[in-house]
MILO-978518 format. One record per atom (N, C-alpha, C, O, CB): x, y, z; chain; residue number from 1; atom name. Coordinates in nm, 3 decimals. Glycine has a CB too. Layout:
<c1=X, c2=Y, c3=Z, c=A, k=NUM, a=CA>;
...
This chain:
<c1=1.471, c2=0.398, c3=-0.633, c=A, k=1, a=N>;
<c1=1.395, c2=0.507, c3=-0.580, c=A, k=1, a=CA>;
<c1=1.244, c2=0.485, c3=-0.598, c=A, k=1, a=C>;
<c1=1.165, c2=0.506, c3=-0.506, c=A, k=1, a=O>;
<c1=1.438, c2=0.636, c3=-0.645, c=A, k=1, a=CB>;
<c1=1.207, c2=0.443, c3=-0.718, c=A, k=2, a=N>;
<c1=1.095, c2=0.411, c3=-0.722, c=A, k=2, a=CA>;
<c1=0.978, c2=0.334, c3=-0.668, c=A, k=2, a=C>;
<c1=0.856, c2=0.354, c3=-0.670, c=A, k=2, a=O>;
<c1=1.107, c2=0.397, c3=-0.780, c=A, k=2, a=CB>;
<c1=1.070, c2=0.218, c3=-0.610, c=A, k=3, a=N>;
<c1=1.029, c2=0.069, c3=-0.507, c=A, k=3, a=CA>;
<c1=0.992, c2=0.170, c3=-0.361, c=A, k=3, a=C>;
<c1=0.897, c2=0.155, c3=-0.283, c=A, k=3, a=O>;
<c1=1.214, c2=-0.081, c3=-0.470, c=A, k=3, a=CB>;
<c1=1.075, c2=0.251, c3=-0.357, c=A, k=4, a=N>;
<c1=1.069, c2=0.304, c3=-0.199, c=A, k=4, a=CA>;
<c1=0.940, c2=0.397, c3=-0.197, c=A, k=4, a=C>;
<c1=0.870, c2=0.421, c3=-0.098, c=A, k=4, a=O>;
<c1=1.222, c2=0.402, c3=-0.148, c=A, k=4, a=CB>;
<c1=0.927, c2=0.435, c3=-0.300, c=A, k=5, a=N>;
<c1=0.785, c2=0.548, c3=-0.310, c=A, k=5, a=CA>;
<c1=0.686, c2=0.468, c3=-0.348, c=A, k=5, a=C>;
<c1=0.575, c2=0.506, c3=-0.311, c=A, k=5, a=O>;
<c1=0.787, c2=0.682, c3=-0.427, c=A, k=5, a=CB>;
<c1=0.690, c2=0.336, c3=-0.429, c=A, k=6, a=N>;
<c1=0.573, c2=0.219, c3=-0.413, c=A, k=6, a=CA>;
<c1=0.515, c2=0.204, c3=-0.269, c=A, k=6, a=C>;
<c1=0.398, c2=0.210, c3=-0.233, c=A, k=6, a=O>;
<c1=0.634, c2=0.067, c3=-0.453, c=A, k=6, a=CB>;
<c1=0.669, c2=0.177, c3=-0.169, c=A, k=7, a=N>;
<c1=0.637, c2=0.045, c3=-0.023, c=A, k=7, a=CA>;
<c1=0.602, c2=0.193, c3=0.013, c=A, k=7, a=C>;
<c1=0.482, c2=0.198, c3=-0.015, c=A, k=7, a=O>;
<c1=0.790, c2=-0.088, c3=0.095, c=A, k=7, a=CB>;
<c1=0.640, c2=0.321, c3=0.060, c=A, k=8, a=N>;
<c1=0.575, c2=0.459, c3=0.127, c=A, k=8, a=CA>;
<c1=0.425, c2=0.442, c3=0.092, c=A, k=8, a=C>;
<c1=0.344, c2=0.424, c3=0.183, c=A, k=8, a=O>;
<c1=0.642, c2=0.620, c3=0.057, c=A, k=8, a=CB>;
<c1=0.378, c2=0.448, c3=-0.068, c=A, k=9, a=N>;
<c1=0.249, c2=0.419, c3=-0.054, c=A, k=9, a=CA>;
<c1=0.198, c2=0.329, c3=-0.047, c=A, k=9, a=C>;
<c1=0.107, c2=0.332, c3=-0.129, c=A, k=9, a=O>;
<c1=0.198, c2=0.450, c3=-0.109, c=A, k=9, a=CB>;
<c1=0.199, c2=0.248, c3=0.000, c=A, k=10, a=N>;
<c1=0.156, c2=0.115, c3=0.117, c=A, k=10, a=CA>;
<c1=0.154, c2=0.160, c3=0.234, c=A, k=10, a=C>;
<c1=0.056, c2=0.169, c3=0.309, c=A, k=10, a=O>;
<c1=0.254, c2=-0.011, c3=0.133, c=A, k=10, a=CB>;
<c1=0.302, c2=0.200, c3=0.259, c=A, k=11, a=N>;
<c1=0.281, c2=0.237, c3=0.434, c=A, k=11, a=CA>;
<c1=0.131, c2=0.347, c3=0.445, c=A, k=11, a=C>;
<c1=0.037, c2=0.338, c3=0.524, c=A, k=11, a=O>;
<c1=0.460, c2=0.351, c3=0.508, c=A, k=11, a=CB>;
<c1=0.149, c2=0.422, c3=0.364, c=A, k=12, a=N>;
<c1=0.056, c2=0.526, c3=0.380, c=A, k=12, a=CA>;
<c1=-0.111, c2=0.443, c3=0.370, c=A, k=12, a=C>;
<c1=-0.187, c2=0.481, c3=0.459, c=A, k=12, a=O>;
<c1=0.091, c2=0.651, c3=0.248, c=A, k=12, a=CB>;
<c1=-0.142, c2=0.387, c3=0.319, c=A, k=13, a=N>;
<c1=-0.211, c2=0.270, c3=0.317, c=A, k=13, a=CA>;
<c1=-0.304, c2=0.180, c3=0.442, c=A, k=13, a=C>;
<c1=-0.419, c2=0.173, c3=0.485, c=A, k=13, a=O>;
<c1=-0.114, c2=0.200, c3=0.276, c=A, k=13, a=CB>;
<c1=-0.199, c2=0.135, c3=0.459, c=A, k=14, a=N>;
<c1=-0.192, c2=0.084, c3=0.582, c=A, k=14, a=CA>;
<c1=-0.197, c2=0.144, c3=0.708, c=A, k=14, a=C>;
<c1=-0.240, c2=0.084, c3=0.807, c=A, k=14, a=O>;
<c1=-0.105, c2=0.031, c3=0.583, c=A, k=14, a=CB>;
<c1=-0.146, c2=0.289, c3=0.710, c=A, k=15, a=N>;
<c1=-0.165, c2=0.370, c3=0.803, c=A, k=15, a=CA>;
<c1=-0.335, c2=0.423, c3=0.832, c=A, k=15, a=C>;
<c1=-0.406, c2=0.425, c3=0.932, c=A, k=15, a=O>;
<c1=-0.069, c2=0.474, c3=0.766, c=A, k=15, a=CB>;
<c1=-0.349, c2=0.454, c3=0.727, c=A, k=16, a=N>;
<c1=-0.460, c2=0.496, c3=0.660, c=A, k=16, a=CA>;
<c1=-0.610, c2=0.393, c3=0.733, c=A, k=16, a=C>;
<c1=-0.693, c2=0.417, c3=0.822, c=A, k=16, a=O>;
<c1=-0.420, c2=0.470, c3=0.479, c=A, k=16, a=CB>;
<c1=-0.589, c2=0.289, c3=0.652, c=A, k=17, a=N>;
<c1=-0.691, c2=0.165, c3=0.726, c=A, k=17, a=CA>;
<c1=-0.714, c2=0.180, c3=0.836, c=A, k=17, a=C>;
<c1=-0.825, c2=0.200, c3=0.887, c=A, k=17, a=O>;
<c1=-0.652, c2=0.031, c3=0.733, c=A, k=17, a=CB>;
<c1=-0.542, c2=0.166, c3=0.921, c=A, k=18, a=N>;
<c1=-0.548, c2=0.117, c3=1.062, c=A, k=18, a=CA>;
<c1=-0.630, c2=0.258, c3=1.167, c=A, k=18, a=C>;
<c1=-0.694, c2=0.252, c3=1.272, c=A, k=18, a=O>;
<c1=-0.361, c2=0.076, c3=1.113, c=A, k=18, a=CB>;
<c1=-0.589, c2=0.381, c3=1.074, c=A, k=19, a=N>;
<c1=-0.665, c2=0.493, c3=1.158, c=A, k=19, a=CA>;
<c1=-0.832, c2=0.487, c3=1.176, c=A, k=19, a=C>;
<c1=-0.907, c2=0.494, c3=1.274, c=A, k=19, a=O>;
<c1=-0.632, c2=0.633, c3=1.084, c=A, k=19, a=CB>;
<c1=-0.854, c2=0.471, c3=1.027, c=A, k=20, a=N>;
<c1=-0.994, c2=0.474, c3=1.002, c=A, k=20, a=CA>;
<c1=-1.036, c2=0.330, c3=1.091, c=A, k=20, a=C>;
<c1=-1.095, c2=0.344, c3=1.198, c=A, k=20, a=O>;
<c1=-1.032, c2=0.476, c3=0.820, c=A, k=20, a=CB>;
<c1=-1.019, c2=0.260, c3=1.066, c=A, k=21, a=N>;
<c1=-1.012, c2=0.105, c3=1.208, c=A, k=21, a=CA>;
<c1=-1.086, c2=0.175, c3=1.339, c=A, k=21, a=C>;
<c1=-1.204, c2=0.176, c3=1.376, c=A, k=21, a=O>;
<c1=-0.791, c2=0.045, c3=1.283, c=A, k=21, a=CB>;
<c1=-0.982, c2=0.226, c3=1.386, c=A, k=22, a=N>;
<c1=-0.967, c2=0.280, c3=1.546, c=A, k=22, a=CA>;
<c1=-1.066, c2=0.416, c3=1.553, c=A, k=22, a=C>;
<c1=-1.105, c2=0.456, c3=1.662, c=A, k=22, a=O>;
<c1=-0.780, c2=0.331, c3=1.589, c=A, k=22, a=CB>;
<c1=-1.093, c2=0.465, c3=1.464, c=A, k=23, a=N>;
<c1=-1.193, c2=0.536, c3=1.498, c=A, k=23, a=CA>;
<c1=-1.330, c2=0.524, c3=1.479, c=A, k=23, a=C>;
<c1=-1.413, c2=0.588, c3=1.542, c=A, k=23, a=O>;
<c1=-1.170, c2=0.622, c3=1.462, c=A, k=23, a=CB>;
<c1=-1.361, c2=0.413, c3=1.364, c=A, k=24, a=N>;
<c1=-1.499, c2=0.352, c3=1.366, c=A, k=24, a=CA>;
<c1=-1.537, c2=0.270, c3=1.464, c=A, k=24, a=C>;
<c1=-1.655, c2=0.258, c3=1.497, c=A, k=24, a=O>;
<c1=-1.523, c2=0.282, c3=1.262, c=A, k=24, a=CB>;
<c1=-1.392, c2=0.175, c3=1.547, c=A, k=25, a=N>;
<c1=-1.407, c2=0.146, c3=1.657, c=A, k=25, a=CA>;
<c1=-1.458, c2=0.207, c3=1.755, c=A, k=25, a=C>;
<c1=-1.555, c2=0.171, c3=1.821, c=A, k=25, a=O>;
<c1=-1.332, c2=0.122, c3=1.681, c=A, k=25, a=CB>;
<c1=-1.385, c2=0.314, c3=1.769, c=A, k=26, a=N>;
<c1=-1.363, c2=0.359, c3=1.938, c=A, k=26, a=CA>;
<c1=-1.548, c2=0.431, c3=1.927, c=A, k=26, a=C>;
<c1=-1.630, c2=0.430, c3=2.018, c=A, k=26, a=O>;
<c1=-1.176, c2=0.526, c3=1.984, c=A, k=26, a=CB>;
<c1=-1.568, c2=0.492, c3=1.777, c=A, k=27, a=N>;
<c1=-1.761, c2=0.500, c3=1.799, c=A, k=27, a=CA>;
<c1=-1.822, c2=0.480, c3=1.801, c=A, k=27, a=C>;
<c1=-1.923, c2=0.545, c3=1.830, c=A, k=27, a=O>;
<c1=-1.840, c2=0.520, c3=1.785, c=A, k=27, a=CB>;
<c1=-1.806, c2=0.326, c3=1.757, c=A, k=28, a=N>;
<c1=-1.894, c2=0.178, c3=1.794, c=A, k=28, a=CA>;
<c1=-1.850, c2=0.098, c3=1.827, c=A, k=28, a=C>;
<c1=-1.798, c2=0.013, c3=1.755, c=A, k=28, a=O>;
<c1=-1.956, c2=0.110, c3=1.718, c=A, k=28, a=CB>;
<c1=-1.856, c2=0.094, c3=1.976, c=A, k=29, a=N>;
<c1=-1.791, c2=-0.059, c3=2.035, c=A, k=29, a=CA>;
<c1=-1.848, c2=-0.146, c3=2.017, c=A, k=29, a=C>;
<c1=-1.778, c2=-0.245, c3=1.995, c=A, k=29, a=O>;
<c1=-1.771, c2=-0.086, c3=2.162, c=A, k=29, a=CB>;
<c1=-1.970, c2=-0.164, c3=2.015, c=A, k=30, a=N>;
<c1=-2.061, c2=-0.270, c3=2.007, c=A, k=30, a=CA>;
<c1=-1.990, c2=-0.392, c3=1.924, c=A, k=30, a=C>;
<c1=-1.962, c2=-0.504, c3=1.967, c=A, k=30, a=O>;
<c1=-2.196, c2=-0.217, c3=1.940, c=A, k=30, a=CB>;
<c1=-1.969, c2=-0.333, c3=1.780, c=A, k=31, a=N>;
<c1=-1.899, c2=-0.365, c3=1.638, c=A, k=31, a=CA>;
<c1=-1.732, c2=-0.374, c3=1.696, c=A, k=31, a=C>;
<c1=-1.673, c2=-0.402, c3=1.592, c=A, k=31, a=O>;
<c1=-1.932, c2=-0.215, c3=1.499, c=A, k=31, a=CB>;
<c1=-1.697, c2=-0.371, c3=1.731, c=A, k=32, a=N>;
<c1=-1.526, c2=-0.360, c3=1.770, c=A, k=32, a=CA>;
<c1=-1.469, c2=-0.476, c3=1.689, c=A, k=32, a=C>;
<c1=-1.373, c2=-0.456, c3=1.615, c=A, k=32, a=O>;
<c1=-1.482, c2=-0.386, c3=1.955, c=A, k=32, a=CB>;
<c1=-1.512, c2=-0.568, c3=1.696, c=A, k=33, a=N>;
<c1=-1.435, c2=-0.710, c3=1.602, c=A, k=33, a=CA>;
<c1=-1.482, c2=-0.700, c3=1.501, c=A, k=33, a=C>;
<c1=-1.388, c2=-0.721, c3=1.424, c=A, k=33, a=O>;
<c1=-1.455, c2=-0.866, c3=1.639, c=A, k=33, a=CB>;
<c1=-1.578, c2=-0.681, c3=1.436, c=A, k=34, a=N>;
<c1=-1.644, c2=-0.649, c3=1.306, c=A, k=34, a=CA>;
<c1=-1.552, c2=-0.552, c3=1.224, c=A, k=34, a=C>;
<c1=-1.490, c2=-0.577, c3=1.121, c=A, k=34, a=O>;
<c1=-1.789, c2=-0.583, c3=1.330, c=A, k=34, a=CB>;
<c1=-1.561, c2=-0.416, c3=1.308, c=A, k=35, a=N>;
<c1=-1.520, c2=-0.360, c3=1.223, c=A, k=35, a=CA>;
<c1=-1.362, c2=-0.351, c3=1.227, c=A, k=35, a=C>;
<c1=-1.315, c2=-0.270, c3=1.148, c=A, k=35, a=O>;
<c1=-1.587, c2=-0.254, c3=1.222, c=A, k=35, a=CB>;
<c1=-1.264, c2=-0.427, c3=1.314, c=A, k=36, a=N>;
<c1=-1.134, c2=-0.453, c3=1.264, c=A, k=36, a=CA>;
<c1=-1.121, c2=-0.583, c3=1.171, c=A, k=36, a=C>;
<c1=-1.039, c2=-0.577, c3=1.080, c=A, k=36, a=O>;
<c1=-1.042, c2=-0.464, c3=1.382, c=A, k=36, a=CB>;
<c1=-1.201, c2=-0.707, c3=1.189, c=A, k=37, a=N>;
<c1=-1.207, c2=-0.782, c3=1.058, c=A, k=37, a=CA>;
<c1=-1.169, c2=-0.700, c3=0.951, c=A, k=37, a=C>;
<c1=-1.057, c2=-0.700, c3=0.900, c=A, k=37, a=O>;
<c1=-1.340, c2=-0.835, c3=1.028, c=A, k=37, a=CB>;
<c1=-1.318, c2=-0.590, c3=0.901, c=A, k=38, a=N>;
<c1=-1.302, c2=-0.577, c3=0.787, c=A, k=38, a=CA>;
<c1=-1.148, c2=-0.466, c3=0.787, c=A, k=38, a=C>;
<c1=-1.078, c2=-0.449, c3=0.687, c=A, k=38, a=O>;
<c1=-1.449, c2=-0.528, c3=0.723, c=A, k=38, a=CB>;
<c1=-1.135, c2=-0.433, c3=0.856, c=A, k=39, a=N>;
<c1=-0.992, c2=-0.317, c3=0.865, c=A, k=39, a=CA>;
<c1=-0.893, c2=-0.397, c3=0.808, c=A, k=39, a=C>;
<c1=-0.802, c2=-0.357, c3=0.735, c=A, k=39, a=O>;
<c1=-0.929, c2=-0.261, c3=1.035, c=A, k=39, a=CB>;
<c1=-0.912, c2=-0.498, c3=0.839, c=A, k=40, a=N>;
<c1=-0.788, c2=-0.584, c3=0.851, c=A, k=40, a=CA>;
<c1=-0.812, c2=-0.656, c3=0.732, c=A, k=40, a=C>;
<c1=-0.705, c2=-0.707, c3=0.699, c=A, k=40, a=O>;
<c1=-0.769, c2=-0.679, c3=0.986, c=A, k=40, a=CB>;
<c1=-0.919, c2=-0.690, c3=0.637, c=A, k=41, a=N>;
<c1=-0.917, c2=-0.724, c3=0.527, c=A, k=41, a=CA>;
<c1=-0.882, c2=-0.630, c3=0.370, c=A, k=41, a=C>;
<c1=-0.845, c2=-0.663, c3=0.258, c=A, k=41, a=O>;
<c1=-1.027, c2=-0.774, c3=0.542, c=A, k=41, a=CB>;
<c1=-0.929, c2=-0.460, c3=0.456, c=A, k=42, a=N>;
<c1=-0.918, c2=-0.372, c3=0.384, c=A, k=42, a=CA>;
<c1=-0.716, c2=-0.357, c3=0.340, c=A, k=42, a=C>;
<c1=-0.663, c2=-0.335, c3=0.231, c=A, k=42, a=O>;
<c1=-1.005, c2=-0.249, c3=0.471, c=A, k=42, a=CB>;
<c1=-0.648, c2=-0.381, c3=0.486, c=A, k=43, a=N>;
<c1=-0.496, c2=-0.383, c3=0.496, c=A, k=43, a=CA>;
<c1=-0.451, c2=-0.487, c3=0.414, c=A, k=43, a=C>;
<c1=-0.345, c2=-0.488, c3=0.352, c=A, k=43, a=O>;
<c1=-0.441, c2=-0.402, c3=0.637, c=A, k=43, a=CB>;
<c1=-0.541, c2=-0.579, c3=0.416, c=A, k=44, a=N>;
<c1=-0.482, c2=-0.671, c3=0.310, c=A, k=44, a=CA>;
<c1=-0.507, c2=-0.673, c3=0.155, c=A, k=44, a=C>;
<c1=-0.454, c2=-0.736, c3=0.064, c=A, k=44, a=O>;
<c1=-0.517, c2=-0.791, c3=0.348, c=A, k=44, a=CB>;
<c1=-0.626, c2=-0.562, c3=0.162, c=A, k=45, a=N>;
<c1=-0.648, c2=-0.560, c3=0.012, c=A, k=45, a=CA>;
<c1=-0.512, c2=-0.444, c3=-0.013, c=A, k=45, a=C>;
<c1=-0.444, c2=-0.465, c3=-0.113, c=A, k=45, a=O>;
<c1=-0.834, c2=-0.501, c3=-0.043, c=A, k=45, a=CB>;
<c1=-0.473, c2=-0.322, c3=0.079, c=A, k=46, a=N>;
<c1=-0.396, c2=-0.259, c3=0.035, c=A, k=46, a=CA>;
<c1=-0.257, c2=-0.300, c3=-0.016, c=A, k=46, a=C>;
<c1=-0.199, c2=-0.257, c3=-0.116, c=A, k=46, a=O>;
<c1=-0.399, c2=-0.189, c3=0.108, c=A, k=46, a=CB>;
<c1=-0.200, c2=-0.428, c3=0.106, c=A, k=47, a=N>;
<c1=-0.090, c2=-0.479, c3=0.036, c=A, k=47, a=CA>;
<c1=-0.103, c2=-0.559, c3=-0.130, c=A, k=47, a=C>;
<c1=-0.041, c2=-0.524, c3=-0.231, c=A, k=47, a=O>;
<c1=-0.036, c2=-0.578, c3=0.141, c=A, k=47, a=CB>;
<c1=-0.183, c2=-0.648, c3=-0.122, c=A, k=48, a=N>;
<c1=-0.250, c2=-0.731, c3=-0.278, c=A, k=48, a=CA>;
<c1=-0.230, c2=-0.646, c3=-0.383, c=A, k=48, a=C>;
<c1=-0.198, c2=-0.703, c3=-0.487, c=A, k=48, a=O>;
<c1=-0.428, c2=-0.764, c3=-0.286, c=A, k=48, a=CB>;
<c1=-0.242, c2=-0.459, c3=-0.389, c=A, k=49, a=N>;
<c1=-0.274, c2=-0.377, c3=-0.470, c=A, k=49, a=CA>;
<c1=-0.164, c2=-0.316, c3=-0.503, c=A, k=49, a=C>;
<c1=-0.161, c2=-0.264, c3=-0.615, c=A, k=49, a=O>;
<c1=-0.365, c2=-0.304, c3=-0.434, c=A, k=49, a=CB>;
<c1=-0.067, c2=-0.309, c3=-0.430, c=A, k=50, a=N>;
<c1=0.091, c2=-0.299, c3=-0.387, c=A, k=50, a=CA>;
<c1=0.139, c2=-0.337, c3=-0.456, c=A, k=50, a=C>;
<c1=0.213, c2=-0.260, c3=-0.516, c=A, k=50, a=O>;
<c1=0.149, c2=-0.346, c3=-0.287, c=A, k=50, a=CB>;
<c1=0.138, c2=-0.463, c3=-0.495, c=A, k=51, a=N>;
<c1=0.248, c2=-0.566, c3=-0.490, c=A, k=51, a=CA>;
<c1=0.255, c2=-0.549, c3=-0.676, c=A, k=51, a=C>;
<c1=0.358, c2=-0.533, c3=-0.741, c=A, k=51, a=O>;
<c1=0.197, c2=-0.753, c3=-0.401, c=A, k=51, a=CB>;
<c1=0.167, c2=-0.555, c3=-0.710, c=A, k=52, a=N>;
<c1=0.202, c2=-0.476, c3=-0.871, c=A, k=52, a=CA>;
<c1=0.262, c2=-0.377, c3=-0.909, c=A, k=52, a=C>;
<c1=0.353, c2=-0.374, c3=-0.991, c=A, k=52, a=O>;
<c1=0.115, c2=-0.435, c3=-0.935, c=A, k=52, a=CB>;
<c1=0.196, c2=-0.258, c3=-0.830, c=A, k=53, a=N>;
<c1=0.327, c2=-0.144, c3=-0.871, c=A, k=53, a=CA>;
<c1=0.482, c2=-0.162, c3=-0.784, c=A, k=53, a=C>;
<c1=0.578, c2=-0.090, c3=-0.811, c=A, k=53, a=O>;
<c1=0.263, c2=0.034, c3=-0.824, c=A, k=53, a=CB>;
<c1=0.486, c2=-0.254, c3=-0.692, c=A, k=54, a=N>;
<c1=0.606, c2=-0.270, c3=-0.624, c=A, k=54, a=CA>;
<c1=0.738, c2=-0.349, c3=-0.729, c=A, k=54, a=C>;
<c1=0.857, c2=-0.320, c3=-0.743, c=A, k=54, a=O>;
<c1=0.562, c2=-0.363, c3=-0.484, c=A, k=54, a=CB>;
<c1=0.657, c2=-0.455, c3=-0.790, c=A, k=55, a=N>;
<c1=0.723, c2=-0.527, c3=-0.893, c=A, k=55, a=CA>;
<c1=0.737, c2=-0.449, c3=-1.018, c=A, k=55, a=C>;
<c1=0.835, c2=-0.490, c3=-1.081, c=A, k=55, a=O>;
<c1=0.653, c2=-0.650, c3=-0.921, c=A, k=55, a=CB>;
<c1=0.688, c2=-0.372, c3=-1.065, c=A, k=56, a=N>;
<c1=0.713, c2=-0.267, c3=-1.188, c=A, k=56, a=CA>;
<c1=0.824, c2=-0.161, c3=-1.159, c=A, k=56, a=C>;
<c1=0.906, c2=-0.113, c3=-1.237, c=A, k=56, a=O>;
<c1=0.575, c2=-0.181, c3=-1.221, c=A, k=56, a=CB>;
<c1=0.808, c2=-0.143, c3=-1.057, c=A, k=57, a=N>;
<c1=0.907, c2=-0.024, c3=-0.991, c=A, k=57, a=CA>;
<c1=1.079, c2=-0.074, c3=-1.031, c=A, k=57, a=C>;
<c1=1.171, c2=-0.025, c3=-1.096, c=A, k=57, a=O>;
<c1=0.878, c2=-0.018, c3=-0.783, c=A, k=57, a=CB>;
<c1=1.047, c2=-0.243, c3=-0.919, c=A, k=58, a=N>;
<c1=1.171, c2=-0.304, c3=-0.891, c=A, k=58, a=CA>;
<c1=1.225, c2=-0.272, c3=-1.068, c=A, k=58, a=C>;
<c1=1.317, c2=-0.196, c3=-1.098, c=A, k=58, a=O>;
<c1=1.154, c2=-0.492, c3=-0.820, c=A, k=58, a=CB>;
<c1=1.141, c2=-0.352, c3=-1.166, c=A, k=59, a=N>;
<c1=1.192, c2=-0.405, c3=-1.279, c=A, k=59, a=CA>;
<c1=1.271, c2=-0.261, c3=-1.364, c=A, k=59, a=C>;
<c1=1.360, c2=-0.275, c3=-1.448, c=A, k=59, a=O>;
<c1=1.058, c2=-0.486, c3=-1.364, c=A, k=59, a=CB>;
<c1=1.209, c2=-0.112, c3=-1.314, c=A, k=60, a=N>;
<c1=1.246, c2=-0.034, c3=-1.400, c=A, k=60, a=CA>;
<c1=1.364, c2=0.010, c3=-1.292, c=A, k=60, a=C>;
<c1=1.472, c2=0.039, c3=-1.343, c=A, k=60, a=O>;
<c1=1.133, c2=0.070, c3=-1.463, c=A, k=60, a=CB>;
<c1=1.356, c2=0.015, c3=-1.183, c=A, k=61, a=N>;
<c1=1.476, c2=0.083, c3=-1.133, c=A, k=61, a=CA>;
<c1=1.620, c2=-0.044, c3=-1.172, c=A, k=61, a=C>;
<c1=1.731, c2=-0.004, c3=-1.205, c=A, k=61, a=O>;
<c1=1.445, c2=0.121, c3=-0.940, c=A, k=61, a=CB>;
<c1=1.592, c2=-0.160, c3=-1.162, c=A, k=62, a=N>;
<c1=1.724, c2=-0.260, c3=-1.248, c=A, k=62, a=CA>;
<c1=1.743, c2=-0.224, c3=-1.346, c=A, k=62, a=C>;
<c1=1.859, c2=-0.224, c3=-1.386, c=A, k=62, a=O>;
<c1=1.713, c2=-0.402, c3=-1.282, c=A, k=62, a=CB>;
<c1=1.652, c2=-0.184, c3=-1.416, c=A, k=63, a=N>;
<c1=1.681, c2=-0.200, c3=-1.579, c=A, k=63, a=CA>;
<c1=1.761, c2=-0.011, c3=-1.560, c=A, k=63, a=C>;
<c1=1.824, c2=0.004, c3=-1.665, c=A, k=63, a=O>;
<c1=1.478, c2=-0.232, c3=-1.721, c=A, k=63, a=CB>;
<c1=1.772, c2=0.075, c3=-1.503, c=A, k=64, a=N>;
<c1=1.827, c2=0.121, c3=-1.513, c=A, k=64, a=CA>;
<c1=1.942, c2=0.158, c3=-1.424, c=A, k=64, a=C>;
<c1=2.027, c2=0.246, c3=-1.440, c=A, k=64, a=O>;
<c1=1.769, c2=0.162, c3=-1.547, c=A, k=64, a=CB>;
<c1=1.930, c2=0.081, c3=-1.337, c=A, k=65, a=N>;
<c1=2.083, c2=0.083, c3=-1.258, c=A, k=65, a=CA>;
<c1=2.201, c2=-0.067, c3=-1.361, c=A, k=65, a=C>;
<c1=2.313, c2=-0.103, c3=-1.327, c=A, k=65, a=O>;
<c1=2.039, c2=0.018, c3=-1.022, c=A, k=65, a=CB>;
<c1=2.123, c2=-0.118, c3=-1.478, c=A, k=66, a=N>;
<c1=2.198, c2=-0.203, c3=-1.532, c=A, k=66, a=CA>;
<c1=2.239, c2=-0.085, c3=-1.664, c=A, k=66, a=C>;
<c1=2.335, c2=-0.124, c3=-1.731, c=A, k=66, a=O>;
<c1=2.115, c2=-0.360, c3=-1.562, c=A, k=66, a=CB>;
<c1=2.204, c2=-0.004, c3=-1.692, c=A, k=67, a=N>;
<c1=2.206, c2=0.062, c3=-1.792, c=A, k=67, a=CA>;
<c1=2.134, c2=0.121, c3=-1.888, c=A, k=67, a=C>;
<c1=2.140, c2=0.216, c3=-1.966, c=A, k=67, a=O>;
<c1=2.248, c2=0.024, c3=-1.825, c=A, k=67, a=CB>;
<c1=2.050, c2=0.015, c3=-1.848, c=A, k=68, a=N>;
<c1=1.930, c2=0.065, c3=-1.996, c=A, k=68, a=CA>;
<c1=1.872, c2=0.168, c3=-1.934, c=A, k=68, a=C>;
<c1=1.879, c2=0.195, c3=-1.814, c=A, k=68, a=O>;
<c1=1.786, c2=-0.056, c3=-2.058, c=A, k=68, a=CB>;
<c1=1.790, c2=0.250, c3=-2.054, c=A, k=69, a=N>;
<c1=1.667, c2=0.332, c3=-2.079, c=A, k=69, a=CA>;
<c1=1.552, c2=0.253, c3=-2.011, c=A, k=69, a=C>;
<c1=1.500, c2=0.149, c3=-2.054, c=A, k=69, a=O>;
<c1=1.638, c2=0.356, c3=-2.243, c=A, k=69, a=CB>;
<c1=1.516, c2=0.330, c3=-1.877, c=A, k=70, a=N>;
<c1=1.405, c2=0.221, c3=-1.839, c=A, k=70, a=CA>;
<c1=1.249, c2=0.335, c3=-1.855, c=A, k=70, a=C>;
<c1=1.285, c2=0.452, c3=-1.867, c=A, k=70, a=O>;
<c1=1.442, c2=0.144, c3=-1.636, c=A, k=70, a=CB>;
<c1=1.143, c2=0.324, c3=-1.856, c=A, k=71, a=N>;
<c1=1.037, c2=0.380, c3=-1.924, c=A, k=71, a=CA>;
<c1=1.014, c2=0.528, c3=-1.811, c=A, k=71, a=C>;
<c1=1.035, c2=0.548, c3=-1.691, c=A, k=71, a=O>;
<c1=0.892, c2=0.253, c3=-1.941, c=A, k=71, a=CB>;
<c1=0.979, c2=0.581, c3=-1.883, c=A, k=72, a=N>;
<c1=0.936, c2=0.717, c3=-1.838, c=A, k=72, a=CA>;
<c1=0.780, c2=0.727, c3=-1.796, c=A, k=72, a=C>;
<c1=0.689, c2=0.697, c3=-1.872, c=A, k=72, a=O>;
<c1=0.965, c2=0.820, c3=-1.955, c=A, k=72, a=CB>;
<c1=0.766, c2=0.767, c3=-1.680, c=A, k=73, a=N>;
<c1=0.597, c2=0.837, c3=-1.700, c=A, k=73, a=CA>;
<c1=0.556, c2=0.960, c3=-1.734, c=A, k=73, a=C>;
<c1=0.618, c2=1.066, c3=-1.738, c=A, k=73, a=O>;
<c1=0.523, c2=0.839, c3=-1.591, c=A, k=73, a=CB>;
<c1=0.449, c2=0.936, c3=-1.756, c=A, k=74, a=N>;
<c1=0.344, c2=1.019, c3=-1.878, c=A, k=74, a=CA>;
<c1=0.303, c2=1.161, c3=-1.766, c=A, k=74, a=C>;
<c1=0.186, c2=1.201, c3=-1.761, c=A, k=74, a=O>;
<c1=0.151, c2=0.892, c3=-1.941, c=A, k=74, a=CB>;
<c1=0.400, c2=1.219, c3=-1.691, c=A, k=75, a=N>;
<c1=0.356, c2=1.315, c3=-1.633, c=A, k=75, a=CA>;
<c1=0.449, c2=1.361, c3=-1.538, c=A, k=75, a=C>;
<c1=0.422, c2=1.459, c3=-1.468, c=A, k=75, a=O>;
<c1=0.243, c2=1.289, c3=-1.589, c=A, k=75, a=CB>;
């Protein structure tokens, strides 16, 4: 359950970028490749940032579909 609410906030992420993208676009065309470069570097910083809490997630939801006590958060 946890992995799936990691990759959601990614999707959300990524959604996120790609909007803000298309609308700095569509109000400066001039910039149109510029500013999807950086969109598109921003999408990639979002996955990079991901991929840590995606792997923490995985490790606690095994450790408790194997049995164990897997860690609790602080809230």
């Amino acid at each position: 359950m946890r992995v799936l609410i990691e990759v959601v906030h990614i999707a959300i992420g990524l959604i996120a970028a790609a909007l803000i993208s298309a609308a700095a676009a569509w109000s400066y065309p001039r910039a149109t490749g510029d500013i999807w470069l950086v969109g598109y570097a921003c999408m990639l910083a979002v996955v990079a940032m991901g991929v840590g809490p995606v792997r923490k997630a995985y490790a606690e939801d095994k450790a408790r579909l194997a049995g164990g006590v897997g860690t609790q958060a602080d809230g």
